[in-house]
C-alpha positions as CSV (number, residue, x, y, z in Angstrom):
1,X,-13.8,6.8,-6.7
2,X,-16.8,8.9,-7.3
3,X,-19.4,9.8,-5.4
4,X,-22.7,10.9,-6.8
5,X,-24.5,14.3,-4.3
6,X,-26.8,16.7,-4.4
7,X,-26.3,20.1,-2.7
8,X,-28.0,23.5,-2.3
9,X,-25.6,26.7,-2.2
10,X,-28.6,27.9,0.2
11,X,-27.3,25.5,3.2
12,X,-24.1,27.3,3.6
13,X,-23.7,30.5,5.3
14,X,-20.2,30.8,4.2
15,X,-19.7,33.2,0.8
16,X,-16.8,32.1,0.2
17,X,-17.5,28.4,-0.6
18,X,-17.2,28.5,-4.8
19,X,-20.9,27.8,-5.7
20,X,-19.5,26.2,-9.1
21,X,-17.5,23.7,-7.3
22,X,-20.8,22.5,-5.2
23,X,-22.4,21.9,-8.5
24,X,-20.3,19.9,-10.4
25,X,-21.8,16.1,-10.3
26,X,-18.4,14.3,-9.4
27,X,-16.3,16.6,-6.7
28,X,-12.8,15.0,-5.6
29,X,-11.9,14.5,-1.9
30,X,-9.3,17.6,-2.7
31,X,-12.3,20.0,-3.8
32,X,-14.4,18.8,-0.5
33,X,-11.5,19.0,1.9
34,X,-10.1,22.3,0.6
35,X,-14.2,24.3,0.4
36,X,-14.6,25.6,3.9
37,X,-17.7,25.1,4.6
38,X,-19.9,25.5,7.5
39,X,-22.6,22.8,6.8
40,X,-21.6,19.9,9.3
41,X,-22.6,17.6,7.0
42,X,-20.1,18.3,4.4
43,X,-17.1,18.5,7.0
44,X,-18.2,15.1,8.0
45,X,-17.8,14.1,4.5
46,X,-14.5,15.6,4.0
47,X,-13.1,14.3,6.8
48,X,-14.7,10.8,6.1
49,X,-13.2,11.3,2.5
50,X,-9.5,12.1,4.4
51,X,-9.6,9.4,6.6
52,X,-10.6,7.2,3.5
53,X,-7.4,8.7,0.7
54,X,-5.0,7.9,4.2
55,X,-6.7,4.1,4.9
56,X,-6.0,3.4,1.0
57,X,-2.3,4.9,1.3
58,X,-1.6,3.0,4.6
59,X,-2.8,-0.6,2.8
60,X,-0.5,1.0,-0.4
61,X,2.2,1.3,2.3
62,X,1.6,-2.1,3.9
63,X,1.6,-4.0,0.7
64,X,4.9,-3.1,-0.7
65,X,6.3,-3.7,2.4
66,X,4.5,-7.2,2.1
67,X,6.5,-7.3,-1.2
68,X,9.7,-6.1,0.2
69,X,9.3,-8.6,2.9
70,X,8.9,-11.6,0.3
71,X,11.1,-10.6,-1.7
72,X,13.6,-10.7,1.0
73,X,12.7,-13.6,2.4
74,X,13.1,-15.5,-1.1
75,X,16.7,-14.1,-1.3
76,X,17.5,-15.6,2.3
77,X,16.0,-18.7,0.5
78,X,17.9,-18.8,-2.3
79,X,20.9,-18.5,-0.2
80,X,20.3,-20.9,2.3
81,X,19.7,-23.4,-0.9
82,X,23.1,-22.6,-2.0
83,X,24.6,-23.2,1.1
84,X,22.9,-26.1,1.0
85,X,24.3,-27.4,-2.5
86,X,27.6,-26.2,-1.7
87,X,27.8,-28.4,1.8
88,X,26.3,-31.5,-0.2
89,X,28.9,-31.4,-2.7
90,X,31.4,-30.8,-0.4
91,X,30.4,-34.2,1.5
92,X,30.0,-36.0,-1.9
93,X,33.8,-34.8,-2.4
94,X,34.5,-35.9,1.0
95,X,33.1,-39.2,0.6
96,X,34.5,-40.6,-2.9
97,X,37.8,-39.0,-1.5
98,X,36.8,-41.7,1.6
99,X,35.8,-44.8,-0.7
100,X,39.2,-43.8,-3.0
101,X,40.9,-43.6,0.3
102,X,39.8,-47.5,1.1
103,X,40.6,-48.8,-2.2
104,X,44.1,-47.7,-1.6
């Protein structure tokens, strides 16, 4: 994600914000949340920028749990269809063992 800004070194009263690092076109959400800058504007960024890097690790979070979830519930599936095959041939057993049982 980039964000295109425009800043003056003259709006912060802070010397030691690394002039360089306001300049650059494209600044991470590291290299805003790490300047410490005095400018309210710019801490509402960073902490717009935090809150933004920890919503997109929460819905990371969420969706391999999603997965995890699924992909346990498809097991639980699969054994519940074996079950199920298992019991069916058991009463197909049963019953030609019955109808054999008749003939008798």
């Amino acid at each position: 994600m980039e964000f295109r800004r425009v800043l003056d070194a003259n709006d912060f009263k802070e010397k030691s914000v690394e002039e360089e690092a306001l300049k650059k076109d494209n600044v991470s959400t590291e290299e805003v949340t790490n300047l410490r800058v005095i400018n309210p504007k710019v801490k509402e960024l960073a902490e717009i920028f935090t809150m933004v890097e920890e919503q997109m690790e929460w819905e990371k979070i969420k969706n391999q749990m999603n997965v995890e979830e699924a992909a346990t519930m498809i097991k639980s599936l699969e054994s519940v269809i074996k079950l199920q095959e298992k019991l069916i041939k058991e009463a197909e057993s049963q019953e030609e063992n019955r109808e054999r049982d008749e003939k008798i």
